[in-house]
MARGUBA-652946 format. One line per 2 residues: number of its first residue (from 1); for each residue x, y, z of N, C-alpha, C, O. Coordinates in nm, 4 decimals, padded with zeros to 6 digits. Layout:
# MARGUBA-652946
NUM> X/Y/Z/X/Y/Z/X/Y/Z/X/Y/Z ~ ...
# end
This chain:
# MARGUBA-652946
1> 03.5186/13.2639/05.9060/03.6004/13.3061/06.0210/03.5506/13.2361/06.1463/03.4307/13.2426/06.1734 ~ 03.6278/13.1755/06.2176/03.6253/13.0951/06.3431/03.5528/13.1946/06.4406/03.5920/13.3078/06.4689
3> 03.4354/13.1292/06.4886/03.3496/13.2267/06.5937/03.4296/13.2806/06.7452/03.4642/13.1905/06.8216 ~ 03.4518/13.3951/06.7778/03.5263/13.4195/06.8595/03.4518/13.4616/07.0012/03.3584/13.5400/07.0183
5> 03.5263/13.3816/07.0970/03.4772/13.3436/07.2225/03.5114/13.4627/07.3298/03.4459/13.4575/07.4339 ~ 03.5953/13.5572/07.3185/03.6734/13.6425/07.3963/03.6064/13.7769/07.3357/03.5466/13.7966/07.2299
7> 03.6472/13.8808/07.4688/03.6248/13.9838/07.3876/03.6803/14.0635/07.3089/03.6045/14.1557/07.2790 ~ 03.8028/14.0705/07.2506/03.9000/14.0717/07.2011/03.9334/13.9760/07.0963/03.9281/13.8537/07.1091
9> 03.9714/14.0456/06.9828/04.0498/13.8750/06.9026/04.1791/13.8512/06.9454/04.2281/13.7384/06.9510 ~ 04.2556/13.9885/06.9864/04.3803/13.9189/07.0510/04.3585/13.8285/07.1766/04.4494/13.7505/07.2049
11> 04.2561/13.8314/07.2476/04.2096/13.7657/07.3864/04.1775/13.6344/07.3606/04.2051/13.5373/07.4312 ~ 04.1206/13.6358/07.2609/04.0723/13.5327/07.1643/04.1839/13.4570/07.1078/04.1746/13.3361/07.1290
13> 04.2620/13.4852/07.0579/04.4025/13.4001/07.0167/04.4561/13.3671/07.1433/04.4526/13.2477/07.1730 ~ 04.5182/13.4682/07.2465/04.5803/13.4255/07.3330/04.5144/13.3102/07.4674/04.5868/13.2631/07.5551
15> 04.3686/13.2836/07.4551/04.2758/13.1591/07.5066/04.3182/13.0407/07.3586/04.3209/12.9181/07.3691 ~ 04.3353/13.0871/07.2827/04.3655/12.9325/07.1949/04.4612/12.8764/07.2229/04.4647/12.7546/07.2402
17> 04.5849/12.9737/07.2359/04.6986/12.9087/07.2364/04.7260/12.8607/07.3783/04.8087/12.7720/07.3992 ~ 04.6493/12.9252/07.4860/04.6841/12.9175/07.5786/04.6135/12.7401/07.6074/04.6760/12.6628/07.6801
19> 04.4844/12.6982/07.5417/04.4218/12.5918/07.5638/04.5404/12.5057/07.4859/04.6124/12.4395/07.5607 ~ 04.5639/12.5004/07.3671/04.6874/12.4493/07.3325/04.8216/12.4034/07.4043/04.8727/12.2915/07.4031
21> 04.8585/12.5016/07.4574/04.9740/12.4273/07.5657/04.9184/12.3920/07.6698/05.0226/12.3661/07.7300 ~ 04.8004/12.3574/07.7786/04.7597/12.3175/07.8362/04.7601/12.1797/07.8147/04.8024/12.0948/07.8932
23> 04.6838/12.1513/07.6442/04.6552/12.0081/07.6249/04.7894/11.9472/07.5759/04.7932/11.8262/07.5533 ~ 04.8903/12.0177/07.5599/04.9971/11.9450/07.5381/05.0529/11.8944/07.6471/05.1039/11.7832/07.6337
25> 05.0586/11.9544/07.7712/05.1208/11.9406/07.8989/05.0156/11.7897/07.9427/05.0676/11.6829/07.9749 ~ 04.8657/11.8106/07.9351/04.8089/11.7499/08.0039/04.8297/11.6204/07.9130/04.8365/11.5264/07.9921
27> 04.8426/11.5739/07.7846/04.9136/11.4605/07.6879/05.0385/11.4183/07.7807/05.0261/11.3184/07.8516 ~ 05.1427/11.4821/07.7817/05.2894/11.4476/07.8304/05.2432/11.4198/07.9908/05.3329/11.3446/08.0288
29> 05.1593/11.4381/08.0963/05.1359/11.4554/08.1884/05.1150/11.2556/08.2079/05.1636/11.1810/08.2929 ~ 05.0197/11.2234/08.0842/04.9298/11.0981/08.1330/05.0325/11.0168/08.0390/05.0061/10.8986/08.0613
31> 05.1250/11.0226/07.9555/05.1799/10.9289/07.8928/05.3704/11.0058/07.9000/05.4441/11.0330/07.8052 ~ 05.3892/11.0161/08.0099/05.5731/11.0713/08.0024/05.6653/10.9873/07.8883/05.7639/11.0146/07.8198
33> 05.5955/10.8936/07.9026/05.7566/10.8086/07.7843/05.6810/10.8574/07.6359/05.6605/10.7639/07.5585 ~ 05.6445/10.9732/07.5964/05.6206/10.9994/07.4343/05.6090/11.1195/07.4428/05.5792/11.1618/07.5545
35> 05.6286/11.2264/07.3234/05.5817/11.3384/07.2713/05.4645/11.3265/07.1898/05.4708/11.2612/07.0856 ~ 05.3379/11.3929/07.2324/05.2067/11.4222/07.1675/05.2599/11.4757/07.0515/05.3615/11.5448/07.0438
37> 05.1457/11.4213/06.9109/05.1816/11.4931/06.8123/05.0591/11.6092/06.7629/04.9431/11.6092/06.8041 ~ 05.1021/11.6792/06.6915/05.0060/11.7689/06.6621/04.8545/11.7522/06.6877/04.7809/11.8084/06.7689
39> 04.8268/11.6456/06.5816/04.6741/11.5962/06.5965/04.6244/11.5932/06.7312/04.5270/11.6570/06.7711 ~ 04.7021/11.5095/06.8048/04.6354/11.4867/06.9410/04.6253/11.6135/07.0583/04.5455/11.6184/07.1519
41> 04.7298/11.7119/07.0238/04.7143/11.8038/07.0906/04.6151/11.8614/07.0534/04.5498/11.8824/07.1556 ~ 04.5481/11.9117/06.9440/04.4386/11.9646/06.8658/04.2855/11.9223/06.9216/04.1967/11.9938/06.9680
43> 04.2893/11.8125/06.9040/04.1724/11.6879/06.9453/04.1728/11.7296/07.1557/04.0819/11.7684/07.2290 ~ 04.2692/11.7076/07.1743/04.2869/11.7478/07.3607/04.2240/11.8712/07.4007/04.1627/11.8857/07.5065
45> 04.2387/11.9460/07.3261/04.2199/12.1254/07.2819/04.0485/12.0864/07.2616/03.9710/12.1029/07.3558 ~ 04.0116/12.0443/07.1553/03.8626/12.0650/07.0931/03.8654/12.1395/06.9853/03.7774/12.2099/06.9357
47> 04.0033/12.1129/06.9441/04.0450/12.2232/06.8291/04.0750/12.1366/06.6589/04.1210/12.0232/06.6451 ~ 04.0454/12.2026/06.5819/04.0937/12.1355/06.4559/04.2514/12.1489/06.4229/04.3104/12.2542/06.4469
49> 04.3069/12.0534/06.3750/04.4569/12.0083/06.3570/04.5319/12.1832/06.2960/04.6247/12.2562/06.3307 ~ 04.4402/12.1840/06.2060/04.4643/12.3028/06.1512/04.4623/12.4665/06.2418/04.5024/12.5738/06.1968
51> 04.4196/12.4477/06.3395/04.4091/12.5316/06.4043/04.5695/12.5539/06.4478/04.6244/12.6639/06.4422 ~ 04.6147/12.4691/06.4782/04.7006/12.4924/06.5525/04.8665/12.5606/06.5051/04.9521/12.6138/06.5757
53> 04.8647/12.5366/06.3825/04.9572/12.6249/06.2663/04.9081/12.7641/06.2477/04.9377/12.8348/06.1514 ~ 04.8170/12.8048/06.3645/04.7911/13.0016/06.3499/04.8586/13.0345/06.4559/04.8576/13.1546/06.4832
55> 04.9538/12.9206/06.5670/05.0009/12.9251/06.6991/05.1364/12.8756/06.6834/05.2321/12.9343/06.7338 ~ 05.1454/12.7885/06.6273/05.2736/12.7188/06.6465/05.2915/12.6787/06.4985/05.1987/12.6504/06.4228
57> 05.4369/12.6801/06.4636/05.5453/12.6257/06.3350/05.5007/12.4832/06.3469/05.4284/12.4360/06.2592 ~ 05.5495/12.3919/06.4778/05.5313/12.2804/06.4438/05.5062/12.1873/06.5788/05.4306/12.2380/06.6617
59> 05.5542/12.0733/06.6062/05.5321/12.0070/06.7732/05.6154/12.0727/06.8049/05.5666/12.1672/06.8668 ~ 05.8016/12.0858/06.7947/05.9127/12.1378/06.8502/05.8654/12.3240/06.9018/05.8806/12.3751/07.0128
61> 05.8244/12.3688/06.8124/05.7941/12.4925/06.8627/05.6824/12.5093/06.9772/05.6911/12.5953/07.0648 ~ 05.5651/12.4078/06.9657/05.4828/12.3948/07.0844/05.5312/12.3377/07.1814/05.4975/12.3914/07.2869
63> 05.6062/12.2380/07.1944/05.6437/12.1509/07.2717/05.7205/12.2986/07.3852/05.6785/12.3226/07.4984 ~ 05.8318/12.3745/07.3185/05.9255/12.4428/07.3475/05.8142/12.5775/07.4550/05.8272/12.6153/07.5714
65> 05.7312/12.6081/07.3669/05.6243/12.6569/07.4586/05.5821/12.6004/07.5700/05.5975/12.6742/07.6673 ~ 05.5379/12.5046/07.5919/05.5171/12.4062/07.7309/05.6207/12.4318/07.8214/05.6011/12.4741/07.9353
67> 05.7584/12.4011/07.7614/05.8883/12.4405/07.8540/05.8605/12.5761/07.9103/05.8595/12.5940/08.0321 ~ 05.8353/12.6839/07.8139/05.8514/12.8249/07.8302/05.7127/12.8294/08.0119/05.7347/12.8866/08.1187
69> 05.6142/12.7639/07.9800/05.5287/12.7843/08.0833/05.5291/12.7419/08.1686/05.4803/12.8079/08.2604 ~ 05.5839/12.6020/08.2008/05.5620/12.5242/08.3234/05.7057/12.5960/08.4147/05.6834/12.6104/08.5349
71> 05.8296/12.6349/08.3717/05.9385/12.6677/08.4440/05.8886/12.7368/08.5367/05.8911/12.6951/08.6525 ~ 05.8190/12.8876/08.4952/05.7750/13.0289/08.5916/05.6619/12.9188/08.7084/05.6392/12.9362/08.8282
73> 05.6117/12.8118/08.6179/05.5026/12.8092/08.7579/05.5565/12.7288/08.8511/05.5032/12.7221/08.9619 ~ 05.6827/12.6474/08.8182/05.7234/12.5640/08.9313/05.8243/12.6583/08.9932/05.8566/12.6064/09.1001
75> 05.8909/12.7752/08.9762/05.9771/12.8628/09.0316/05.8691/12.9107/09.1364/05.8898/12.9084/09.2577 ~ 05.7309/12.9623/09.0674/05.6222/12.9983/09.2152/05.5804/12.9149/09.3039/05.5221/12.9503/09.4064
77> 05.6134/12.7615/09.2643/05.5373/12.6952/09.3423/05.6560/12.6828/09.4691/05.6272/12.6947/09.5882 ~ 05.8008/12.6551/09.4140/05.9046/12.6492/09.5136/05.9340/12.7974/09.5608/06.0166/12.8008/09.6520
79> 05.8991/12.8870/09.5315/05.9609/13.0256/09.5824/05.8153/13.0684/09.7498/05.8159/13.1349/09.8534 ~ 05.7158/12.9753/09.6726/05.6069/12.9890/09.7991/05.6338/12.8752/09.9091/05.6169/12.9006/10.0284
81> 05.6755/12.7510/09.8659/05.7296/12.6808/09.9887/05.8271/12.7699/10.0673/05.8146/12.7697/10.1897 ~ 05.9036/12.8310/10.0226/06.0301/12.9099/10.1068/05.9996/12.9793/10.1422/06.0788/13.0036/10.2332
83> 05.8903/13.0860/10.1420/05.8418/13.2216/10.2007/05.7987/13.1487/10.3102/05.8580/13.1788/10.4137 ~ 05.7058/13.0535/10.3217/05.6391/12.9908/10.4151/05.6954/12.9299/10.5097/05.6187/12.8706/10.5854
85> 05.8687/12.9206/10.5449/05.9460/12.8945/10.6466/06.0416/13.0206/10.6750/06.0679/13.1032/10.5876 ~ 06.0950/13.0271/10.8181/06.1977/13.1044/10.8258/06.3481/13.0769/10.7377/06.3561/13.0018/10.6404
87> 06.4653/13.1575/10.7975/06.5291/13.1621/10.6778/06.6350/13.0262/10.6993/06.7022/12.9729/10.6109 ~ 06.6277/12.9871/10.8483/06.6984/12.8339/10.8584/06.6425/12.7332/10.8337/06.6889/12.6280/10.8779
89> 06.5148/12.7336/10.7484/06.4426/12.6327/10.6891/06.4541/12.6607/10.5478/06.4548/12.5647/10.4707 ~ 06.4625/12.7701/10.5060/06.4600/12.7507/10.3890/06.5313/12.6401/10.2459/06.4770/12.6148/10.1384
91> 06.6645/12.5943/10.2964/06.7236/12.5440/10.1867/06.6370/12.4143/10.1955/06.6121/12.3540/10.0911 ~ 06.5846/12.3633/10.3289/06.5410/12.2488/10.3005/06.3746/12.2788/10.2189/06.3253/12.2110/10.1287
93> 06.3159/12.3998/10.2852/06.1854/12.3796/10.1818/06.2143/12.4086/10.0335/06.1183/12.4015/09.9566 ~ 06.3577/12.4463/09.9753/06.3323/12.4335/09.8368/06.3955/12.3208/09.8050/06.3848/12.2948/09.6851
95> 06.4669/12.2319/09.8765/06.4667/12.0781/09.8195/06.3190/11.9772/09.8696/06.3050/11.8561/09.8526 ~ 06.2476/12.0485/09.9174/06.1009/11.9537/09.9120/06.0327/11.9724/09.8624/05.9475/11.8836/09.8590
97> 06.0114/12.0697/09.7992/05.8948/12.1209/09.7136/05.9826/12.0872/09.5826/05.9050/12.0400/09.4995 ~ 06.1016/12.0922/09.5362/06.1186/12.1140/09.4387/06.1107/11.8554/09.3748/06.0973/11.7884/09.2724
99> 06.1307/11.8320/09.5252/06.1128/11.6730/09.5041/05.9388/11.6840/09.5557/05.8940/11.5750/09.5914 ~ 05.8885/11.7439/09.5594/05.7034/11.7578/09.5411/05.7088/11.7240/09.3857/05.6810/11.6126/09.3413
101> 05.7449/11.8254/09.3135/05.7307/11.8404/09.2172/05.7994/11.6740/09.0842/05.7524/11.6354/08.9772 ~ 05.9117/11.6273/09.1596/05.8874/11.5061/09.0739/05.7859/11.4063/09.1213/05.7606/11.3039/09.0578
103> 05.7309/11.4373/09.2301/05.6379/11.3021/09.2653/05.4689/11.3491/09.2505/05.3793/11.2838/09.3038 ~ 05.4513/11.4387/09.1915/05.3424/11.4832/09.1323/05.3816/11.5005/08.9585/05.3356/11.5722/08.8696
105> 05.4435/11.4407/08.9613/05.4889/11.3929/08.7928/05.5695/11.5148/08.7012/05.6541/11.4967/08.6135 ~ 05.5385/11.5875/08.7295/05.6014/11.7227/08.6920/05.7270/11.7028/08.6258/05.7257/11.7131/08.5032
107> 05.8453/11.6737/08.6883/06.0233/11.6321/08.6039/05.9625/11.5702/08.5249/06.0592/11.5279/08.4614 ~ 05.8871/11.5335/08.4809/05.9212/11.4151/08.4060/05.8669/11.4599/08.2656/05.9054/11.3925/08.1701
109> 05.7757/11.5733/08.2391/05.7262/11.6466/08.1521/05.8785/11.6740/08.0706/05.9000/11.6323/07.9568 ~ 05.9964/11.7665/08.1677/06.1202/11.7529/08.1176/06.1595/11.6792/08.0606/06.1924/11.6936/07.9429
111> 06.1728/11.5335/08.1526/06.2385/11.4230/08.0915/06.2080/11.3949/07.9277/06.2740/11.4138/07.8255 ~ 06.1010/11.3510/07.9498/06.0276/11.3376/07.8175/06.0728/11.4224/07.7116/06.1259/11.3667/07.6156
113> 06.0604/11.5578/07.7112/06.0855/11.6435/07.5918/06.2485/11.6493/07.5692/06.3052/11.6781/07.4638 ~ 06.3091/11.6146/07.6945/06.4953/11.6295/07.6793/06.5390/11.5404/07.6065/06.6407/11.5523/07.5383
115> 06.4326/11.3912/07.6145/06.4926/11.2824/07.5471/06.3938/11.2306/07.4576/06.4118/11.1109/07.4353 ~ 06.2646/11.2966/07.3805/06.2461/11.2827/07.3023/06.2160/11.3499/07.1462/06.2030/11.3173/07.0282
117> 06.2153/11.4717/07.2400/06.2339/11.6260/07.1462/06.3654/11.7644/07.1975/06.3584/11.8836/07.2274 ~ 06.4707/11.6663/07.1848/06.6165/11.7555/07.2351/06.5716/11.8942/07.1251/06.5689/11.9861/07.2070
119> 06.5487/11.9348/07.0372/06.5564/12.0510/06.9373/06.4932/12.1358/07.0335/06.5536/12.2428/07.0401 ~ 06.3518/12.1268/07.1447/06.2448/12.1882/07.1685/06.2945/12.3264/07.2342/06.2325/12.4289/07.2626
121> 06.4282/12.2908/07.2475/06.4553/12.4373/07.3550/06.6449/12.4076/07.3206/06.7154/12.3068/07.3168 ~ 06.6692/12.5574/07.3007/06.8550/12.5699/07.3311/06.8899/12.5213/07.4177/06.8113/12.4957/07.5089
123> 07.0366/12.4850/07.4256/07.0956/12.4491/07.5898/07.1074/12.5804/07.6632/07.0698/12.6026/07.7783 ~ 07.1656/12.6647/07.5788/07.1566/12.8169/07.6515/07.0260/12.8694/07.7124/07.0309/12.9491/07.8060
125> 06.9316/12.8351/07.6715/06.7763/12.8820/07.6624/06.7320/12.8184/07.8259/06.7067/12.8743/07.9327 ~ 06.7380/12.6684/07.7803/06.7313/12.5972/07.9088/06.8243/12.5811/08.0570/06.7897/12.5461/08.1699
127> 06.9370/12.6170/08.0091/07.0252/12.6862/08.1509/06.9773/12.8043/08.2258/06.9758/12.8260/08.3470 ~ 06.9266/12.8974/08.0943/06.8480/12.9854/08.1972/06.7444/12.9939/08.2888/06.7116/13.0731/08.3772
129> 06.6942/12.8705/08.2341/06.5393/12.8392/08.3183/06.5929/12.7963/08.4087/06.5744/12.8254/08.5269 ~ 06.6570/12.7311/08.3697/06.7527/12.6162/08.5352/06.7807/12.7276/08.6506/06.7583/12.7320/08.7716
131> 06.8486/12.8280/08.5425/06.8979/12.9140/08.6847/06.7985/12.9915/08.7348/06.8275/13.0309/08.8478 ~ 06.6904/13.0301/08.6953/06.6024/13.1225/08.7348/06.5280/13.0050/08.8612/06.4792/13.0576/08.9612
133> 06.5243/12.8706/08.8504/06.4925/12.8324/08.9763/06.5866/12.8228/09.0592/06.5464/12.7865/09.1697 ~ 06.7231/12.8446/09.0507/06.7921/12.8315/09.0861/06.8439/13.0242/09.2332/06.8914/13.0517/09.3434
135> 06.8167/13.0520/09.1774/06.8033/13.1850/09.1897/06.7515/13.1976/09.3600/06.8279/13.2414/09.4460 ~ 06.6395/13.1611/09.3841/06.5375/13.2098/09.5561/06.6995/13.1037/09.6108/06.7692/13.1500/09.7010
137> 06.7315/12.9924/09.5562/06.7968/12.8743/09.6312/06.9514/12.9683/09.7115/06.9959/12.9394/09.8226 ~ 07.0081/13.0796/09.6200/07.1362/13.1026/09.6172/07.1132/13.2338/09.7570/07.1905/13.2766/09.8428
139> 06.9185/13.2745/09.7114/06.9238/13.4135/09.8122/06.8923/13.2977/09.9539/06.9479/13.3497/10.0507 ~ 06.8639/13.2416/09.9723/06.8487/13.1602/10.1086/06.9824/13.0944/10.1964/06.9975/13.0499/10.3102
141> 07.0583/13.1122/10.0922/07.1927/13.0838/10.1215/07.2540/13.1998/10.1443/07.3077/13.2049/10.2550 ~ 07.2625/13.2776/10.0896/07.3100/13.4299/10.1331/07.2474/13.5092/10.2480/07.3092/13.5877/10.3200
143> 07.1384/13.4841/10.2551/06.9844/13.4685/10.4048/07.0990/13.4421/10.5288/07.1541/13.5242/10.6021 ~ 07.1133/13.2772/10.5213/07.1981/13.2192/10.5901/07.3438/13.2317/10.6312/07.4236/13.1645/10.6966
145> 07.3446/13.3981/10.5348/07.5060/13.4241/10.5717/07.6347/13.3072/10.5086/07.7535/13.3111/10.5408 ~ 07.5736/13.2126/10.4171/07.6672/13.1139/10.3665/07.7777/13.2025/10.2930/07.7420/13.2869/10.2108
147> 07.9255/13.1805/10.3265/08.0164/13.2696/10.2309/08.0468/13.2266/10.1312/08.1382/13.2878/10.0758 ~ 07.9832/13.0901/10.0493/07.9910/13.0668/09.8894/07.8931/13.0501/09.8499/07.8969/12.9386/09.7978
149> 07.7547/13.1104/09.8342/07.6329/13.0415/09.8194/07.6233/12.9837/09.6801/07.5448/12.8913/09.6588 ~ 07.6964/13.0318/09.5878/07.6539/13.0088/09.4587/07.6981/12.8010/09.4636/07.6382/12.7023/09.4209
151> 07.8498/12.8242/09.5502/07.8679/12.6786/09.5170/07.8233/12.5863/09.5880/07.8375/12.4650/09.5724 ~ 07.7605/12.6501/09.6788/07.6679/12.5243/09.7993/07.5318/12.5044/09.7001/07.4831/12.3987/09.6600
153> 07.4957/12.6184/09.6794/07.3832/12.5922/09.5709/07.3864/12.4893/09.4793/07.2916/12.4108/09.4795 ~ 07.5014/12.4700/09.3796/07.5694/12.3501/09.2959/07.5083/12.2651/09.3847/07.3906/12.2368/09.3624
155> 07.5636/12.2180/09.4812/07.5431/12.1113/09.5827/07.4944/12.0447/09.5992/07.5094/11.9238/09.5813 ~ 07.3951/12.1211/09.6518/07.2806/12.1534/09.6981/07.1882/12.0867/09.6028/07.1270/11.9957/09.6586
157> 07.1478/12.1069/09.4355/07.1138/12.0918/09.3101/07.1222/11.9504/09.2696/07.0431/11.8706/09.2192 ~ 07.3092/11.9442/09.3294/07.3297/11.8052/09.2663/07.2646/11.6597/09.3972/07.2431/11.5409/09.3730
159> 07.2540/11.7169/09.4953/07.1382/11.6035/09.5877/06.9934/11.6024/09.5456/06.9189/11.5044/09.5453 ~ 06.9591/11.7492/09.5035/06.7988/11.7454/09.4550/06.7864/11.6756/09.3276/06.6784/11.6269/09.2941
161> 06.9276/11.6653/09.2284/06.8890/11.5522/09.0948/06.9456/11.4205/09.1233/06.9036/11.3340/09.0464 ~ 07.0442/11.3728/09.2277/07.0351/11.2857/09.2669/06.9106/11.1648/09.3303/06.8892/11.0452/09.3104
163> 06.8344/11.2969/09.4336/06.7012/11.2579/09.4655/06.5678/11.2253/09.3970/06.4668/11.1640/09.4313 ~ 06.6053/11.2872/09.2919/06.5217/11.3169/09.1661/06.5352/11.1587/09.0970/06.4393/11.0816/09.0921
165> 06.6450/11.1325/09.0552/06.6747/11.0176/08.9966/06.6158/10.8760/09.0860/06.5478/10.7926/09.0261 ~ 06.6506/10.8584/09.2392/06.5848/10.7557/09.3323/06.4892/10.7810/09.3387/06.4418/10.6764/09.3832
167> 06.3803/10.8713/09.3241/06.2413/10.8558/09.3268/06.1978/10.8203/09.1747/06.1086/10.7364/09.1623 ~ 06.2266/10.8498/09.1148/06.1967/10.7892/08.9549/06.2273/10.6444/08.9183/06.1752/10.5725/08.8330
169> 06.3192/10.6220/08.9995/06.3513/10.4808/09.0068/06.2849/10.3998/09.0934/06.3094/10.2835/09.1253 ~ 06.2035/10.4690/09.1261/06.1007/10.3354/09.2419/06.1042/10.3535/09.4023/06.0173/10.2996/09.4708
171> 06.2324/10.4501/09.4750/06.2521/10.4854/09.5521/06.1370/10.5044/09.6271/06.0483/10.5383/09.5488 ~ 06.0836/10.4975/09.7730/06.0373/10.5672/09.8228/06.0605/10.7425/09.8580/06.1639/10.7926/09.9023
173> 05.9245/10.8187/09.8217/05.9468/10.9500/09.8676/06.0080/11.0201/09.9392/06.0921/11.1099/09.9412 ~ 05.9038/10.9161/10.0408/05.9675/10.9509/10.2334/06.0283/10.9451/10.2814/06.0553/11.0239/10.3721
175> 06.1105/10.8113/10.2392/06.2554/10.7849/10.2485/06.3725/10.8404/10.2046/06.4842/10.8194/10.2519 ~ 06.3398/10.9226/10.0988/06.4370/10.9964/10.0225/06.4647/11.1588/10.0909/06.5625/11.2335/10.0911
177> 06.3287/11.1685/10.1455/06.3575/11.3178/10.1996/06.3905/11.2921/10.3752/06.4274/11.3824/10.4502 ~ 06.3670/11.1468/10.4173/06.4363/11.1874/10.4959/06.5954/11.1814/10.5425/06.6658/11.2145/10.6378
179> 06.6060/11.1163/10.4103/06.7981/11.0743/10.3451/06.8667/11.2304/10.4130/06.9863/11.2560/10.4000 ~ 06.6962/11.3216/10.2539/06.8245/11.4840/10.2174/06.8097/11.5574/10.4014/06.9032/11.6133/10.4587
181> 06.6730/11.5363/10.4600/06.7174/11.6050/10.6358/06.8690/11.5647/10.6769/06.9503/11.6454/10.7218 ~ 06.8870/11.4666/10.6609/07.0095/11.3865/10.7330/07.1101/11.4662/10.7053/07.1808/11.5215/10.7895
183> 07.1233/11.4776/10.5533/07.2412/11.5227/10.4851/07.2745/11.6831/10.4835/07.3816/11.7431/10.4746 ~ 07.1000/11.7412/10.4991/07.1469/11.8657/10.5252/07.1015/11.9751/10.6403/07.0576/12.0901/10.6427
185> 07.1450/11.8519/10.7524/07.0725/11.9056/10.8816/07.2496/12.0088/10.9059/07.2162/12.1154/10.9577 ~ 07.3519/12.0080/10.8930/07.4597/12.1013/10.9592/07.4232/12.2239/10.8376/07.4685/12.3301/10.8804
187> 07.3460/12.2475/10.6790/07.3232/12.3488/10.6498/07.2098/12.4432/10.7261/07.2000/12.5659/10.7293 ~ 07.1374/12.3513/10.7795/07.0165/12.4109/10.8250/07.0464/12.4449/10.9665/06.9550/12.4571/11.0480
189> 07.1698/12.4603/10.9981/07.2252/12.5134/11.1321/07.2182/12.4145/11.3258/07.2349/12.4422/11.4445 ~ 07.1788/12.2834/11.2287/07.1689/12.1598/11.3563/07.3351/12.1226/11.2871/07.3712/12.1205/11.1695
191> 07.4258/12.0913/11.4369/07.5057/12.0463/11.4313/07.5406/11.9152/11.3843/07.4790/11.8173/11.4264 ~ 07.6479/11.9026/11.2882/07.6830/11.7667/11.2688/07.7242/11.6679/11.3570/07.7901/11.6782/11.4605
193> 07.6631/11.5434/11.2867/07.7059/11.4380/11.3742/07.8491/11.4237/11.4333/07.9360/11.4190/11.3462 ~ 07.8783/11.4183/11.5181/08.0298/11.4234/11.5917/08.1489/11.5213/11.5709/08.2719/11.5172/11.5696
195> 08.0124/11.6440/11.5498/08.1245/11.7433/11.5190/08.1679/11.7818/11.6709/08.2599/11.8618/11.6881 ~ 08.0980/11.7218/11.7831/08.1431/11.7742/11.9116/08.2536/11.6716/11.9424/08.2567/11.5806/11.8595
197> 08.2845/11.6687/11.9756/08.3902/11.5461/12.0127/08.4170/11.5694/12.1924/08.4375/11.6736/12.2547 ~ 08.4076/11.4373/12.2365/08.4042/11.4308/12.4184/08.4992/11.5125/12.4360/08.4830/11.6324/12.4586
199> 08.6315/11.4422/12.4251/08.7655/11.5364/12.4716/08.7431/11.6678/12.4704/08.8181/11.7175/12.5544 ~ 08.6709/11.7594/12.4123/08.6516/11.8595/12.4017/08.5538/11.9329/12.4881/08.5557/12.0559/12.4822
201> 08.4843/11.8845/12.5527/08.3888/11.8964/12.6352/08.4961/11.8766/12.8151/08.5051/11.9486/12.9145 ~ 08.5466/11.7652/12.7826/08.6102/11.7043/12.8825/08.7408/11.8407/12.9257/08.7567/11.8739/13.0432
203> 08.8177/11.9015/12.8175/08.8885/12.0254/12.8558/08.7832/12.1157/12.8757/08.8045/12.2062/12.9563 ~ 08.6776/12.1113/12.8216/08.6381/12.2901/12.8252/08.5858/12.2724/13.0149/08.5803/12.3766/13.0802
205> 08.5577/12.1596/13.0729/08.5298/12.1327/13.2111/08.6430/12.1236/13.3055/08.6379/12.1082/13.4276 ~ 08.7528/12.1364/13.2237/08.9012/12.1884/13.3220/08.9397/12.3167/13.3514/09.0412/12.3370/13.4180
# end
């Protein structure tokens, strides 16, 4: 029987597995264009190959675990950028933190498993994760008194994977976020460019 490190054997399993998806993440972390296979996750771990069939069916079921963990921590990491501004900052701190997060390599853990282990997770399974970050984005919009938040949110989503895509492509960072200010300075309650118009100024002085 494997010498147990915890005080607990359930404590004890749940530190194995937990070192287990760690070293899988930290594999996909240093090499994004591949899925780690068993062995190497094992070996990353300090663990024997065999160990890892008292945790997981197979890579797809570990792999799918990795998904299951990293979602909740990047939902905390963007739900703490947004606490940390008022509520007319908010939509923009969850499109910066959430483009933090591809330039500290993070998307790309996704990428990797979407396009090299599609089985690892349902589409249903993974919509939900989507929406659960999706979720602080729709109350900051409702914050803001927006009267469609759900579909500004869409929007909203589709500039953060737009942005997502030009920084993966070589894009500068800095440049990219200061694209999304531009684009979503009339959400964040600064007026749009020429939404004043002279003539209008010019009657309201008659």
């Amino acid at each position: 029987m494997p010498k147990i490190s915890a005080a607990t054997v359930a404590e004890h399993h749940e530190a194995q597995r937990r070192a287990l998806v760690d070293a899988a993440y930290a594999l996909l972390s240093k090499a994004p264009d591949r899925a780690p296979g068993l062995a190497d996750v094992a070996a990353e771990a300090g663990l024997a190959r065999s160990s890892v069939y008292h945790y997981f069916r197979s890579r797809t079921d570990l792999l799918a675990a990795v998904l299951e963990d990293r979602f909740p921590r990047w939902n905390e990491r963007v739900t703490a950028a947004m606490d940390r501004v008022p509520p007319e900052e908010k939509v923009l701190a969850y499109v910066d933190a959430n483009l933090q997060l591809v330039v500290d390599g993070e998307h790309a853990v996704v990428g990797t498993l979407a396009r090299l282990e599609p089985g690892a997770m349902s589409e249903d399974r993974l919509a939900a994760l989507h929406d659960g970050l999706t979720t602080p984005l729709v109350g900051a919009l409702v914050e803001c008194g927006s009267p469609r938040p759900e579909l500004v949110a869409d929007l909203v989503n589709s500039l953060v994977h737009q942005s997502t895509a030009l920084i993966e492509s070589g894009a500068d960072a800095d440049a990219v976020r200061a694209a999304v200010r531009d684009v979503l300075g009339p959400r964040l309650g600064r007026p749009a460019l020429g939404s004043r118009h002279p003539s209008t100024d010019q009657r309201g002085e008659r």
